[in-house]
C-alpha positions, 0 to 999 in steps of 0.5 A: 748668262749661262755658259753653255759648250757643246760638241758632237758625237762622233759615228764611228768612220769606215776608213782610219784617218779623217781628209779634215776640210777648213775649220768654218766659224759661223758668229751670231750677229751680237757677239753672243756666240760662235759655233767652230765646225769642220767636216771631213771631205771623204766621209760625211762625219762632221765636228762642231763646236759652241762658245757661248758669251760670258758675261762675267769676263772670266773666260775659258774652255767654252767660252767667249770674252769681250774687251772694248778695243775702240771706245765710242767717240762724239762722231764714231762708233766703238768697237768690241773684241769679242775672243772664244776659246774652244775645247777641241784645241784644233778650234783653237782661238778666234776673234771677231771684231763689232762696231756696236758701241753707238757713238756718243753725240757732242757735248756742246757748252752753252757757247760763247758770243764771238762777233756781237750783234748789231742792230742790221747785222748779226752776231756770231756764236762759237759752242765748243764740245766739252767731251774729252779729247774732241774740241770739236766747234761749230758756228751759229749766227745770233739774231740782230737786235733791231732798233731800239726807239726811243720814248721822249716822254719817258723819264725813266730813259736816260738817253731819250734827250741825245736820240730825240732832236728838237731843229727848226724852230720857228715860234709862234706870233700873235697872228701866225702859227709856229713850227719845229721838227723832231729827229728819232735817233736808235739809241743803241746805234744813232741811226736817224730813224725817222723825222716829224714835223709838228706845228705850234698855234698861234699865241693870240693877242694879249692886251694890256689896258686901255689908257687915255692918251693925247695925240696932240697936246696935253689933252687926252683924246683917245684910248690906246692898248698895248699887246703884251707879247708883241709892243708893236701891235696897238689898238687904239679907240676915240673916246667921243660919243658915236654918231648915230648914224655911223651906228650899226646894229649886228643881231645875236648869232650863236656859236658853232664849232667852227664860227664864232657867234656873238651877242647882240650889239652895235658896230661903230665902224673906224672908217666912219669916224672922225678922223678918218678919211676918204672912206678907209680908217686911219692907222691906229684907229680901231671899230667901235663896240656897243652894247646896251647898259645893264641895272648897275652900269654907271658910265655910258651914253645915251643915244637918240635915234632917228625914230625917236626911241633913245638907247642907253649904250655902254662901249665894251671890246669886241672880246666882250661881243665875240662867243668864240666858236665851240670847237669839235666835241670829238669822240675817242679816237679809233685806229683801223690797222693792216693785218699786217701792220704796215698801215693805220688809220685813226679817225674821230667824229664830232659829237655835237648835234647838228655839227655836220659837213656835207653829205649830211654826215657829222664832221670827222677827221682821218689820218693815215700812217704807213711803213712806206711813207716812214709813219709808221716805225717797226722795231724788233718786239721778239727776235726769231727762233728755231722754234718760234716766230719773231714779232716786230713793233708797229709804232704810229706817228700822227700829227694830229694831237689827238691820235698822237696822244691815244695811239697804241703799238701793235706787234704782229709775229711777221719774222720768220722763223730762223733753221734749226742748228742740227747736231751732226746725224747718228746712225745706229744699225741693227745687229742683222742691218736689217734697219737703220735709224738716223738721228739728230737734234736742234743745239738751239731748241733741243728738236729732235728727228729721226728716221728708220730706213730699211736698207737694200742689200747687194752681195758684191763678193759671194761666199764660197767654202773656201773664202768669206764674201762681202756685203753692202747695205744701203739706207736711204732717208727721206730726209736730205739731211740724213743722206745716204748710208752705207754698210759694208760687212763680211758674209762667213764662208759657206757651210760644209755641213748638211743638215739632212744628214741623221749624224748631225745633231740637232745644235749644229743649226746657227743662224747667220747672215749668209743666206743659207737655210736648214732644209729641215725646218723642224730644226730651224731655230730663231736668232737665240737658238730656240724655235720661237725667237725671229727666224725660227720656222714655224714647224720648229715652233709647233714642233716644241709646244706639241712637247711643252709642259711647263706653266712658264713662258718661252724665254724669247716670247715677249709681250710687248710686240703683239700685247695679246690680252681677253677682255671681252668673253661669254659663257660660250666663247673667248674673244682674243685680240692683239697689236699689229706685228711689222712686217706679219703675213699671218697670225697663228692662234694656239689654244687649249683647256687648261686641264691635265695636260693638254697641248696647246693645238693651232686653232686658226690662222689669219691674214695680216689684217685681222687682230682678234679672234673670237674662240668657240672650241678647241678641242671641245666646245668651250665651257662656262667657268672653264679656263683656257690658254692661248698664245699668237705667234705671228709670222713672216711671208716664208713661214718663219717666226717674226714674234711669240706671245706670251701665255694668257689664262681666259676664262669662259664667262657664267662662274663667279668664281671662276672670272677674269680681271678686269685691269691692272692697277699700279701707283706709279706712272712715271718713274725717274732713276739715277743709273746703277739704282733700283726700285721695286714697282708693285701692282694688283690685278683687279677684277669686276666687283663680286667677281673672284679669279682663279690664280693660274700664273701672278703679275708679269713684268716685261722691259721694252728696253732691258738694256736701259732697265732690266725689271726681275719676275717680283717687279724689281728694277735696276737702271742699266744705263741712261735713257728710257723704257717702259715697263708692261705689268700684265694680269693672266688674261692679258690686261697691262698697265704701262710705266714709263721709267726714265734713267738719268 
């Protein structure tokens, strides 16, 4: 950065020796300079000089040092000390301290699990900043695990046969059905999850052969048959011919899925028999089964009938008799779930024809699992995060074997989501406190908010001649977590000079927050010290373009705040637009030809909802193939500059070879460089096909963060310091192309 001192020139006094009042040192809000004045209290003469930042550190006469004097830590800012040395030894030296080093955010390591999580409970996590000298910790839960269930059927899990019970048990007989219940146990915890009684068929008899046995002596007189599974269950048969007269014939009847049917035969009842008694058949004396012999059949009787027709008869088993009924032909199971998870009804209908029940719709069957009855389990699918909801796992417990055998789970996203763990707040403030951002961000999620508050300002100790005053800004967030915020900082004692005074020159006006004003707004300069930055008025601004013959740019015009660019332009007229500036009352539009050396004259001046311009004249009507220069400056409700424009060069449409472009091409889009590397970034203005432009100024590059990068007039970047800006490469007439660089 230049060096820059100056000092006044002095008119020579009427009297021989000054009254000097108290030296007044008047700092810009950064650091960046500092202006030492004195003025005698008998006479109007005043002296004054300007220290300026030297950025190379190497100090002196003039100049002004900076020695960090409080390095930033994780939760406050640092401070800078920042010493001017003057050349009038009566100034001497001076100091001020700034707490404009932000403070740096905690480092966190990935944490370390310090409780373990439970199935029901949860666990906790210690992340502990890594930052030298902090040791800071902070404390986050780790979500329960839930319940782990188990799979019986599932051979891949070790453990299935201590979390799943067998108890109960009661087996099935011949005639009678049998029983068992089931106990699911966690198998992380053992906790008893839930319990299912289930029911086994009955096993049906099974016999054995029928063989001749003597009830009396040693001649058989009967058949008998043993049950396999159950010896005490016996059947027994006569072997002498039937009576005709006990003779029963039983018509065929077919089938259904619910009732047997049966082939046509003919039924010897026990009680009719011999050896029965009193109309009820003796114990170990069964029915009787005939049915007609067929071609091939050898052993049988032959039966006469009352009506004379005879009957060839073989006796078979009722087995042999009895169609066993068809069963259900069921459909594929359907489940109906809640929405929600909590309920589900699975249910299949007969597919055979005919097979209806009352009302006249086909048979079915239904069964209903709840949460509420423990038919349903839930189980942890997906635990929750800050940024994501958790699901839980429905599980279905059905005793119908069908539904057991085809259910499916179902997950549903019904765990809320968890807070986010935010980082402690940051705070940066502006230079001037006329803002304030406040940031923080999720350690689990990486979330990041913030919020800019403009703060109020109250002057609790005014400011004389004689002592400085004190100040408190007060931010307040919309956001609870960012509270309220507090600044409370120095107001300089009240100037001694006038600035109507002829003898006091021009560089004696410095901005600063003290509320006072130059009377003469001519020379009322913005923050930098020039009449287009903030702050300047509006007069000091046309005051220097009236004067201003260079093709170069203001050095506080920027682009980036108003993006003023011409894409739309007749033979007759230039159409200017740009991007709304905060805080703008109006807009001021500047133009002329570019030809000789004409000056740029105010054209019009709009309200803070206009954002184009459509130019017709300037000093003259325009003319087709002619191009002219524009510049917007944007201004607050008092008159003073909030931002300048760059210069752009239009041309009025009708000459080919005199046209516009029509964009800007760069390759890169986004750029990612290491900090202290550099990287050259290349683009071309194109205009519209057959159309040719003449040069009036080349490719201008602009950084939104020259602090993060700094980008040359040739398009060369330098990355400064970690984070990110974007790049504006602009043409003459305004059109960009964005490149957002980042720096690791």
């Amino acid at each position: 950065m230049a060096v820059r001192a100056t000092k006044t020139k002095a008119i020579a006094p009427k009297h021989t020796e000054h009254d000097w009042g108290q030296v007044v040192y008047v700092w810009a809000a950064d650091g960046s300079k500092v202006k030492a004045s004195r003025a005698c209290t008998e006479c109007v003469f005043t002296e004054s000089e300007t220290a300026v930042l030297d950025e190379s550190g190497t100090g002196g006469p003039g100049k002004i040092t900076k020695e960090v004097t409080k390095p930033a830590t994780c939760e406050e800012a640092g401070e800078t000390t920042y010493t001017a040395v003057f050349e009038n030894s009566i100034f001497g030296t001076v100091t001020k301290i700034l707490e404009d080093i932000p403070a740096l955010d905690h480092d966190w390591d990935k944490g370390e699990v310090t409780v373990d999580p439970s199935c029901e409970t949860e666990g906790t996590k210690i992340y502990t900043c890594q930052r030298d000298g902090c040791g800071e910790t902070m404390e986050e839960s780790v979500p329960a695990l839930g319940h782990k269930w188990p799979d019986p059927d599932d051979p891949d899990d070790p453990d299935h046969q201590e979390t799943v019970v067998i108890k109960d048990i009661e087996e099935p007989t011949c005639t009678s059905e049998g029983h068992y219940t089931e106990e699911y146990y966690c198998e992380r915890c053992m906790t008893l999850l839930a319990e299912a009684n289930f029911v086994t068929a009955a096993l049906g008899h099974d016999w054995g052969e029928w063989t001749l046995v003597a009830a009396q002596g040693d001649t058989p007189d009967h058949y008998e048959r043993v049950c396999n599974n159950d010896s005490n269950h016996v059947e027994r048969r006569d072997i002498d011919p039937p009576d005709v007269n006990a003779l029963t014939e039983v018509p065929a009847a077919p089938a259904t899925c619910t009732k047997a049917g049966n082939q046509k035969y003919w039924l010897y009842e026990a009680s009719n028999g011999e050896g029965q008694g009193d109309d009820e058949p003796q114990a170990g004396f069964v029915d009787r089964y005939f049915v007609e012999m067929e071609e091939g059949d050898t052993e049988g009787y032959v039966i006469s009938m009352s009506d004379g027709t005879q009957l060839q008869l073989k006796e078979v088993n009722q087995e042999d008799v009895i169609i066993p009924s068809l069963g259900h032909d069921w459909s594929e199971p359907t489940y109906e779930w809640a929405e929600n998870g909590h309920m589900v009804t699975a249910k299949h209908e007969c597919q055979r024809e005919g097979c209806m029940e009352e009302g006249g719709k086909p048979a079915h069957e239904e069964e209903t699992a709840t949460v509420e009855q423990e038919t349903i389990i839930a189980t942890v699918e997906r635990p929750a995060s800050c940024s994501e909801l958790g699901a839980h796992l429905y599980t279905p417990i059905f005793s119908i074997s069908e539904f057991e055998e085809n259910k499916e789970s179902r997950a549903v996203d019904d765990i809320d989501m968890i807070p986010h763990t935010w980082s402690e707040p940051r705070y940066d403030w502006a230079a001037d406190y006329s803002e304030v951002t406040a940031k923080h961000k999720c350690l689990s999620c990486d979330k990041a908010e913030q919020e800019t508050a403009v703060p109020t300002k109250e002057v609790t100790k005014p400011a004389t001649q004689e002592e400085t005053g004190t100040a408190v800004y007060t931010a307040r967030f919309e956001n609870e977590a960012f509270g309220e915020q507090t600044k409370t900082v120095t107001i300089p004692m009240e100037r001694t000079d006038d600035p109507d005074d002829p003898t006091v020159p021009d560089d004696t006006v410095i901005p600063d927050d003290s509320g006072n004003k130059p009377t003469d707004r001519k020379k009322q300069m913005g923050e930098d010290g020039t009449p287009f930055d903030k702050g300047a008025a509006i007069e000091a601004a046309e005051t220097a373009l009236a004067g201003w013959t260079s093709s170069k740019d203001p050095a506080a015009a920027k682009y980036a705040p108003l993006k003023l660019m011409s894409k739309k332009q007749t033979s007759k007229s230039i159409k200017v637009s740009w991007k709304k500036a905060p805080g703008a009352k109006h807009y001021i539009v500047y133009g002329a030809a570019v030809s000789g050396k004409k000056q740029l004259k105010r054209l019009v001046q709009l309200g803070a909802s206009k954002r184009s311009y459509t130019v017709r004249k300037t000093d003259k009507k325009l003319k087709k193939g002619k191009y002219y220069k524009f510049m917007v400056i944007a201004v607050d409700g008092h008159n003073n500059v909030i931002s300048s424009s760059k210069f752009i060069y239009v041309s009025a449409k009708g000459n080919k070879k005199c046209s516009n472009y029509k964009k800007v091409k760069v390759k890169a889009k986004v750029i990612t460089l290491k900090k202290g590397k550099t990287a050259a970034l290349k683009g071309k203005a194109i205009a519209s096909k057959h159309q040719k432009v003449k040069k009036k100024v080349g490719l201008r590059y602009e950084s939104s963060s020259p602090q993060v990068v700094k980008v040359s007039s040739k398009g060369k970047l330098r990355a400064l310091k970690k984070g990110t800006a974007n790049i504006y490469v602009f043409a003459q007439n305004g059109v960009v192309k964005k490149v957002k660089v980042r720096v690791k």
